[in-house]
C-alpha positions in Angstrom: -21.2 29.5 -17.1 -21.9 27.0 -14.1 -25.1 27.8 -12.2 -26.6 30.2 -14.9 -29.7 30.7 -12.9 -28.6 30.2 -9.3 -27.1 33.4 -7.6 -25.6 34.2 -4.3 -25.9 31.9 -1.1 -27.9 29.2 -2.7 -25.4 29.3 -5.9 -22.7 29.0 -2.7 -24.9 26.0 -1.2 -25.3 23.9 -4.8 -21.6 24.3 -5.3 -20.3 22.8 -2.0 -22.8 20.2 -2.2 -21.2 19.1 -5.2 -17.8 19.7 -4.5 -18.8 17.2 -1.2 -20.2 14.7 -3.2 -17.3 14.5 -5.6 -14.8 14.0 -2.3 -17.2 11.6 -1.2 -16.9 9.4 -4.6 -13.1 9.8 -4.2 -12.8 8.9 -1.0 -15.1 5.3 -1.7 -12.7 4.7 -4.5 -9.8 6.0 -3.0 -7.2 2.9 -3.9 -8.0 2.5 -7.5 -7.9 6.2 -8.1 -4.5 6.4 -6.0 -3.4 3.8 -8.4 -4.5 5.4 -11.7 -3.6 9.0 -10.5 -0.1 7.6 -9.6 0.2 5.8 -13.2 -1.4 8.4 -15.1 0.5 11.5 -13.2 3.9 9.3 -11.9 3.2 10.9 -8.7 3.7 7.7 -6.5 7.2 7.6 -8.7 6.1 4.2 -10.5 8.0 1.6 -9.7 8.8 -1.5 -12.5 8.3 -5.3 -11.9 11.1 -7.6 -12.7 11.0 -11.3 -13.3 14.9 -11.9 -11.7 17.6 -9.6 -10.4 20.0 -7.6 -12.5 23.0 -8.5 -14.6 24.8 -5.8 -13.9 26.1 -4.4 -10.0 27.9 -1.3 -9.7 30.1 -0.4 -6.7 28.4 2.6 -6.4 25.9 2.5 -3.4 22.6 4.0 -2.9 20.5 3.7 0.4 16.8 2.4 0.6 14.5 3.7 3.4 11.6 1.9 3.9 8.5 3.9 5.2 5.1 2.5 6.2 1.1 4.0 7.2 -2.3 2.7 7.4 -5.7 4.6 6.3 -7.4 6.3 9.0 -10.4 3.4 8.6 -7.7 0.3 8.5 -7.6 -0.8 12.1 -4.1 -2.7 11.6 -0.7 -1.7 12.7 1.7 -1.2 9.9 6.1 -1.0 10.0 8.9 -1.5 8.5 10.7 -4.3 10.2 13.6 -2.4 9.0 14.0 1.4 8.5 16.9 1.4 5.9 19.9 -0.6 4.2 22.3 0.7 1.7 23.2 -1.8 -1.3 25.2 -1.6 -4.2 23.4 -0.1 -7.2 21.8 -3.6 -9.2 22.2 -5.8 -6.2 18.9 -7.5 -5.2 17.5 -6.7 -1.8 14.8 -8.0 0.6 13.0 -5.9 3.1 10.2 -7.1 5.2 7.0 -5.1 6.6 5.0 -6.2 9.8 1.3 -6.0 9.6 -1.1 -6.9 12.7 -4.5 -7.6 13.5 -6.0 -6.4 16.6 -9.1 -6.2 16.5 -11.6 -10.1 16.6 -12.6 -9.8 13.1 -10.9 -11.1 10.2 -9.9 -8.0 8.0 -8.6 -8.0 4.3 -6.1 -5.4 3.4 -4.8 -3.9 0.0 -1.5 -1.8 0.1 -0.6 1.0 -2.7 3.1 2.4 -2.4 5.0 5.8 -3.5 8.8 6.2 -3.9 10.5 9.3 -3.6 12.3 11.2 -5.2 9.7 10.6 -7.7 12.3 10.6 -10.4 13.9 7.1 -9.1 11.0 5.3 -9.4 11.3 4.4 -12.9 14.5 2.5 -11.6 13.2 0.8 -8.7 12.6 -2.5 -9.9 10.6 -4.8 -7.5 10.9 -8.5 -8.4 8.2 -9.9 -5.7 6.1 -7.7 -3.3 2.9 -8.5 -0.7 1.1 -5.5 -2.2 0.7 -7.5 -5.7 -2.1 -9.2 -3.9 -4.4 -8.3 -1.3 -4.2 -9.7 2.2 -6.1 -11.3 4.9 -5.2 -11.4 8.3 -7.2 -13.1 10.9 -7.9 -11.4 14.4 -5.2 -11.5 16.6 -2.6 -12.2 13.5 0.4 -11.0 12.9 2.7 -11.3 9.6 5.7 -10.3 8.3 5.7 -9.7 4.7 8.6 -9.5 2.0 9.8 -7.1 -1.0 12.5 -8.0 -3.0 14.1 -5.6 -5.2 16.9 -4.1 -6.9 17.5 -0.3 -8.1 18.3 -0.1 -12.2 22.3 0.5 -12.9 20.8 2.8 -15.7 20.1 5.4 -12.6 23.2 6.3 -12.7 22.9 8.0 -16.7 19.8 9.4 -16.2 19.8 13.0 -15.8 17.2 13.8 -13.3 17.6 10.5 -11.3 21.8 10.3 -11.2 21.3 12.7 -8.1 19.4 10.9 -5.8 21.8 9.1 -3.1 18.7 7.9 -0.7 15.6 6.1 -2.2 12.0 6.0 0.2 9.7 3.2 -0.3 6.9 3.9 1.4 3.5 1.3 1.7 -0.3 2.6 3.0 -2.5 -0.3 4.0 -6.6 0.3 3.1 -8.9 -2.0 4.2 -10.8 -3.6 1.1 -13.3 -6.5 1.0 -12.9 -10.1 1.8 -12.0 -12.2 -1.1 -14.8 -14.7 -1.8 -12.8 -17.8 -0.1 -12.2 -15.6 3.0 -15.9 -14.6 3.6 -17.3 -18.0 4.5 -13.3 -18.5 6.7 -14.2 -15.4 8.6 -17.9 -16.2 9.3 -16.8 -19.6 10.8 -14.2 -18.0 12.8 -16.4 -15.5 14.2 -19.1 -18.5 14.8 -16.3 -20.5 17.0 -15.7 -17.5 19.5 -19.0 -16.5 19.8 -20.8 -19.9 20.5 -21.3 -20.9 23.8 -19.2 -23.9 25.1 -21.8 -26.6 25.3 -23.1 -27.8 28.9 -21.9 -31.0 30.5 -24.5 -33.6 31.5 -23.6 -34.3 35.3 -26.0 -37.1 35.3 
């Protein structure tokens, strides 16, 4: 029994506290847990990484919607430079996402991902992606990123997955910390707008 000794409001107190603390942790560690909650639970609808396209192209088609969304502390701006395509099931596509930096600070940036229905993930195959690697975006920049892909022929005998028709690949951007070679870049940066132009001698 939790609290053996600890009995109406202040029983009430202790237990909020922690249930506040535990969000807090969470929330501090909030991409690495999304990323082992997704692999452990398949929640995200794991996706697979591929070293080239596929053999095999079906003529059946399948449409790819592309969704995007930023953390409520990540100051960027975050879209889909397209919203859909439809491709043939095994043909390799290439979708790009626009990512900006408005604020005068350079700001690194990690992105985790979900595909839905969940069930299609296991055939959604991406062969390069911008959210393998974190990425750094000075102030003021602006950067279009690619994903290349293709969606598994073997969705088509799967039992659950046969059904889906439209496939959403969706991207939230968190802001993480600097890489080590971007600190000293972002410390120089901020060092040449904020240093006073130097005064000319009229003499």
């Amino acid at each position: 029994m939790l609290f053996p000794r600890l009995k109406g409001p202040n029983r009430t107190l202790v237990q909020l506290v922690g249930v506040v603390v535990l969000m807090g942790g969470l929330a501090w560690a909030s991409v690495p847990f999304y990323s082992w909650f997704c692999k452990v639970t398949g929640f995200g609808g794991i996706t697979n990484v591929a070293e080239a396209g596929s053999d095999t192209i079906l003529d059946q088609t399948i449409k790819i919607r592309f969704d995007a969304s930023v953390d409520r502390d990540m100051p960027w701006t975050f879209k889909p430079v397209q919203r859909e395509m439809t491709l043939r099931i095994g043909e390799t596509g290439l979708a790009f996402y626009e990512a900006h930096n408005p604020t005068d600070r350079v700001i690194a940036g990690q992105a985790a991902y979900n595909v839905t229905p969940y069930e299609a993930g296991g055939f959604f195959d991406k062969i390069e992606c911008f959210c393998f690697t974190e990425q750094v975006l000075q102030p003021g920049e602006t950067v279009q990123m690619p994903v290349s892909f293709y969606v598994d022929p073997a969705i088509v005998n799967d039992r659950d997955a046969k059904y889906a028709h439209t496939i959403t690949l969706g991207y939230t951007f968190y802001e993480i910390d600097l890489p080590e070679g971007s600190q000293q870049a972002a410390v120089d940066a901020n060092l040449l707008t904020t240093d006073p132009a130097p005064a000319i001698d009229s003499n």
